[in-house]
C-alpha positions in Angstrom: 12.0 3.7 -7.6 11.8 0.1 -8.3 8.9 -2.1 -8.4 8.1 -5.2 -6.2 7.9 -8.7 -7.7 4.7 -8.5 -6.1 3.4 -5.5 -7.2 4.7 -6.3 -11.2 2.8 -9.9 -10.5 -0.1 -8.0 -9.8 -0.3 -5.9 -12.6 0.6 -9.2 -14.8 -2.5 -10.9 -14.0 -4.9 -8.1 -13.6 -7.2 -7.8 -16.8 -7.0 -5.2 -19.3 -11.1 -5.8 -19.1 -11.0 -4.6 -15.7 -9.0 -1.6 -16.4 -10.7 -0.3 -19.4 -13.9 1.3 -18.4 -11.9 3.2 -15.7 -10.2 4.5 -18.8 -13.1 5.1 -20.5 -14.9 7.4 -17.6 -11.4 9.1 -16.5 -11.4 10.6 -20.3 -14.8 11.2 -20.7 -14.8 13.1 -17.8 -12.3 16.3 -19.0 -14.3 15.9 -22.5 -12.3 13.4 -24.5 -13.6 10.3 -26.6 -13.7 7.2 -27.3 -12.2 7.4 -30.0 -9.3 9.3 -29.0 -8.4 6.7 -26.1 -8.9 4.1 -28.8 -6.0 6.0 -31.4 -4.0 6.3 -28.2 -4.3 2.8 -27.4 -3.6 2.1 -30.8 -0.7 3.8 -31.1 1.0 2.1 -28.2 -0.1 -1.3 -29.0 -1.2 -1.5 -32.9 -4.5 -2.9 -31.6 -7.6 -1.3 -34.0 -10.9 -1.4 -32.1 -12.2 -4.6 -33.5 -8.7 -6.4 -31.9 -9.2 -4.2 -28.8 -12.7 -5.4 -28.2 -11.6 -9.1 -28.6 -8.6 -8.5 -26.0 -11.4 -7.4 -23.9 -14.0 -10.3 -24.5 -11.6 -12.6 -23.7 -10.5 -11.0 -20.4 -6.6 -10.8 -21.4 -4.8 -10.2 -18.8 -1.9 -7.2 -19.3 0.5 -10.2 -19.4 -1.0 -11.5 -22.6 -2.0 -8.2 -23.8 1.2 -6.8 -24.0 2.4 -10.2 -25.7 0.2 -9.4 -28.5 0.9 -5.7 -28.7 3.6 -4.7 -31.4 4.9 -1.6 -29.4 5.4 1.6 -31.0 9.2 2.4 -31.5 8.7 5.8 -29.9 6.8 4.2 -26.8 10.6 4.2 -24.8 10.1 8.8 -25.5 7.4 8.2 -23.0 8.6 9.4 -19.3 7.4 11.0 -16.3 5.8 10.1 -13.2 2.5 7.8 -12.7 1.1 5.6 -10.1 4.2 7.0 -7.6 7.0 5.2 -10.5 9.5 6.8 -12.5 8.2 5.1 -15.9 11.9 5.3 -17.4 13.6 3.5 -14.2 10.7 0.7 -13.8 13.2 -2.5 -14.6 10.5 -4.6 -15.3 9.3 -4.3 -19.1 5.6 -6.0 -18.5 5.1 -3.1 -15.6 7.2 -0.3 -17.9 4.6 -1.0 -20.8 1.6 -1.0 -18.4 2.5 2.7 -17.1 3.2 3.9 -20.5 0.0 3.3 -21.1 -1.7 4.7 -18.2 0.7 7.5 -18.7 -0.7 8.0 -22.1 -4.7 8.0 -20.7 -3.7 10.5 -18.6 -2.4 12.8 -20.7 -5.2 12.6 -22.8 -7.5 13.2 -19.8 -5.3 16.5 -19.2 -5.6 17.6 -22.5 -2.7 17.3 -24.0 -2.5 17.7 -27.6 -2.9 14.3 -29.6 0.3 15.0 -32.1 2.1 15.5 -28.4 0.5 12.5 -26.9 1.6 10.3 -29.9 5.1 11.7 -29.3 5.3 12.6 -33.6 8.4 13.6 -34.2 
């Protein structure tokens, strides 16, 4: 299924601010932390919380976030289904990164072990 200009303009200029606290309650929820979002985050992104809290005070938008992030290498073992998109056949790479995160929050909030999460090999 292939994105919409529209749609990945959307998700460009919408702020990782915004975003976050939905996060936040979607882990806490099924009994996850903090914490844990923030390794997953990390791990995705390289951002450690004091980076992470900056991205947020400044209102980055996932455009600029992602510019800053040094992706993991195993990020592209990432794949499944979120938001209605294939991750793996989402063309644009702004809009690709965005669901592999969300992807990621999600499987934490499911319960997935972290070693699987982190996709260790």
């Amino acid at each position: 299924m292939k994105t919409t200009p529209e749609h990945d303009e959307r998700i460009a200029k919408m702020t990782f601010a915004s975003v976050y606290p939905h996060y936040v309650t979607k882990v806490q929820k099924k009994g996850r932390t903090i914490d844990e979002l923030h390794q997953v985050i990390e791990w995705l992104t390289g951002f450690n919380n004091q980076k992470l809290q900056e991205l947020i005070d400044d209102e980055a938008t996932f455009e600029a976030f992602f510019q800053n992030a040094n992706l993991n290498i195993n990020a592209q073992l990432i794949k499944g289904v979120i938001c209605g998109y294939r991750i793996e056949e989402i063309d644009n790479d702004l809009t690709r990164q965005t669901r592999y995160l969300d992807k990621l929050v999600d499987e934490l909030a499911k319960g997935k072990k972290m070693e699987k999460i982190l996709r260790n090999k």
